[in-house]
C-alpha positions in Angstrom: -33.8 9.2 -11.2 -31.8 6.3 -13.0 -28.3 5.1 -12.4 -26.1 4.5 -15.4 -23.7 1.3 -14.6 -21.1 0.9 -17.6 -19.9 -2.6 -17.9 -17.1 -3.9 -20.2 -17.8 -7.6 -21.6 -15.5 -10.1 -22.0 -14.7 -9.2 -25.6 -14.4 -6.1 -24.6 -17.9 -4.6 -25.8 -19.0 -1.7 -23.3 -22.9 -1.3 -22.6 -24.6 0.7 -20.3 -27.1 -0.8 -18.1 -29.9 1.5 -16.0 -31.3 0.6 -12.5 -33.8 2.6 -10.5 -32.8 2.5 -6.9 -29.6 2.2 -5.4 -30.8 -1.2 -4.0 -30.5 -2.6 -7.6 -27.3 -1.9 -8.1 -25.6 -5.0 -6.6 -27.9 -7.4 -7.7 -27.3 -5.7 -11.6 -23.6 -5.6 -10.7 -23.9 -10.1 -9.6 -26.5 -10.8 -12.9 -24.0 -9.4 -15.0 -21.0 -10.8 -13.7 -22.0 -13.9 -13.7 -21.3 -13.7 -17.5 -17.8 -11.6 -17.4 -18.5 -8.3 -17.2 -17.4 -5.7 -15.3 -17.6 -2.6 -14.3 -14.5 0.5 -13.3 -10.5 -0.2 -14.0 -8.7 -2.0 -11.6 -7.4 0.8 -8.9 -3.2 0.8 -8.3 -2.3 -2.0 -6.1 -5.6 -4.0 -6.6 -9.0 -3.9 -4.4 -8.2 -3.7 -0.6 -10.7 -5.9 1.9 -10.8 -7.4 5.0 -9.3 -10.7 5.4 -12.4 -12.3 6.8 -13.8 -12.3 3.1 -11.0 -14.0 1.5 -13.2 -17.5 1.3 -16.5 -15.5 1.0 -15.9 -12.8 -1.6 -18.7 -12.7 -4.6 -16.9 -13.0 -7.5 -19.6 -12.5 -9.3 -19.4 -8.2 -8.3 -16.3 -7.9 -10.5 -17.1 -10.3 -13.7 -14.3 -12.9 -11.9 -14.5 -16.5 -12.3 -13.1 -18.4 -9.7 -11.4 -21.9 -11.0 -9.2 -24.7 -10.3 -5.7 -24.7 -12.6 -3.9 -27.6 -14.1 -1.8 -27.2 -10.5 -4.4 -27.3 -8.1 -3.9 -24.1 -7.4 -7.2 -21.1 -6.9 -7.1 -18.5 -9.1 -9.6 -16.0 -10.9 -10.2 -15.1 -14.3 -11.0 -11.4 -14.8 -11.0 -9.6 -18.3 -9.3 -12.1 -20.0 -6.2 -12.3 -17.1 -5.6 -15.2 -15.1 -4.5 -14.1 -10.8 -3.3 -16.7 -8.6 -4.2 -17.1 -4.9 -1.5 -16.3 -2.6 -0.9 -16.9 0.9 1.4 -14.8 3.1 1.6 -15.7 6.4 2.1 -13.1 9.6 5.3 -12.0 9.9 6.0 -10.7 13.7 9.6 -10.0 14.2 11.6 -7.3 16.0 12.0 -5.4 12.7 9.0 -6.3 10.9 5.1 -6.4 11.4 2.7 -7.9 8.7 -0.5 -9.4 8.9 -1.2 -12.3 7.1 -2.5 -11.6 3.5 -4.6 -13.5 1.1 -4.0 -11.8 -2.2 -4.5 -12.9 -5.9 -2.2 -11.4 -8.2 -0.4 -12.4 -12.0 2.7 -11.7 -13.3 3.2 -7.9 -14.4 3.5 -7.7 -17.9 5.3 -4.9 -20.6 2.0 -4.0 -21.9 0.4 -3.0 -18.4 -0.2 0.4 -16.8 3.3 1.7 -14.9 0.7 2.5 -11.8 -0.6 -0.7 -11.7 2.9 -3.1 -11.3 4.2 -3.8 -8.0 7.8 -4.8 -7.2 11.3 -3.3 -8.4 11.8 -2.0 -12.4 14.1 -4.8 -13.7 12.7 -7.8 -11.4 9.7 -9.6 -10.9 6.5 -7.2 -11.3 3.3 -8.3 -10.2 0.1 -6.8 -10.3 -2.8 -7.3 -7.8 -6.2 -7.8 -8.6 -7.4 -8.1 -4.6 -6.1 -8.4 -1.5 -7.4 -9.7 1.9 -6.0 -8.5 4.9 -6.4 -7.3 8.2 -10.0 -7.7 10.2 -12.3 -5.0 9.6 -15.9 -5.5 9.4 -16.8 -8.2 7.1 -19.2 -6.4 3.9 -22.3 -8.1 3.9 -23.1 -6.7 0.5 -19.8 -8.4 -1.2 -20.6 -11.6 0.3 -21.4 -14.9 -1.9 -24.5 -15.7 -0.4 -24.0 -19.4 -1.7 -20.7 -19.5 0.2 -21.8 -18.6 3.4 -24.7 -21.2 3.3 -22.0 -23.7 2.5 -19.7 -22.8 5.0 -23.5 -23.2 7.5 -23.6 -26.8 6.6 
């Protein structure tokens, strides 16, 4: 039996790639995205993981690239969209519980899907690629391997 991964390139050219196990599908899934492509539409509200992988995330799953912008600031580039790294810190009041969130999102803009914006119709929309909250067990099979050696050193 073969598994059928469609990916969506950069300029937007679909191909479908076939592994044989299940084992091969995150090494296909890393090769691949190391060159933009990607796999699946973006779910409403972005990809949900625990916080502990904010630093550690592969990139590399979704067809992201990880950069530097003209500000200093992290961000990823994914299908042609540039999201920003934000930081919201803990908020522990009498009225209000949040854990602190690690999320990378972009400006909503008139041509994206209703589901996908965040925020009030008629103010600033955003949408969310990922978000990083919470503890949870850390996914070993989403880490950077080339992080984590880093991050040994």
């Amino acid at each position: 039996m073969s598994i059928q991964l469609h990916l969506v390139g950069p300029l937007g050219t679909s191909i479908t790639v076939e592994v044989q196990e299940e084992r091969d599908i995150f090494p296909t899934l890393r090769k691949y995205g190391k060159s933009g492509w990607s796999s699946g539409d973006l779910p409403a509200g972005g990809v949900s993981l625990p916080l502990g992988m904010a630093d550690i995330f592969d990139w590399n799953l979704i067809g992201a690239r990880p950069y530097t912008n003209a500000e200093g600031e992290q961000a990823v580039m994914y299908r042609g969209q540039s999201y920003k790294r934000r930081e919201l810190d803990e908020v522990d009041t009498k009225k209000i519980k949040l854990p602190k969130i690690v999320k990378y999102s972009r400006g909503a803009r008139p041509t994206d899907l209703p589901h996908l914006k965040e925020g009030e119709e008629g103010g600033v929309q955003y949408v969310t690629l990922i978000t990083f909250r919470g503890g949870g067990k850390v996914l070993d099979a989403y880490v950077d391997q080339n992080k984590v050696a880093g991050q040994a050193g």
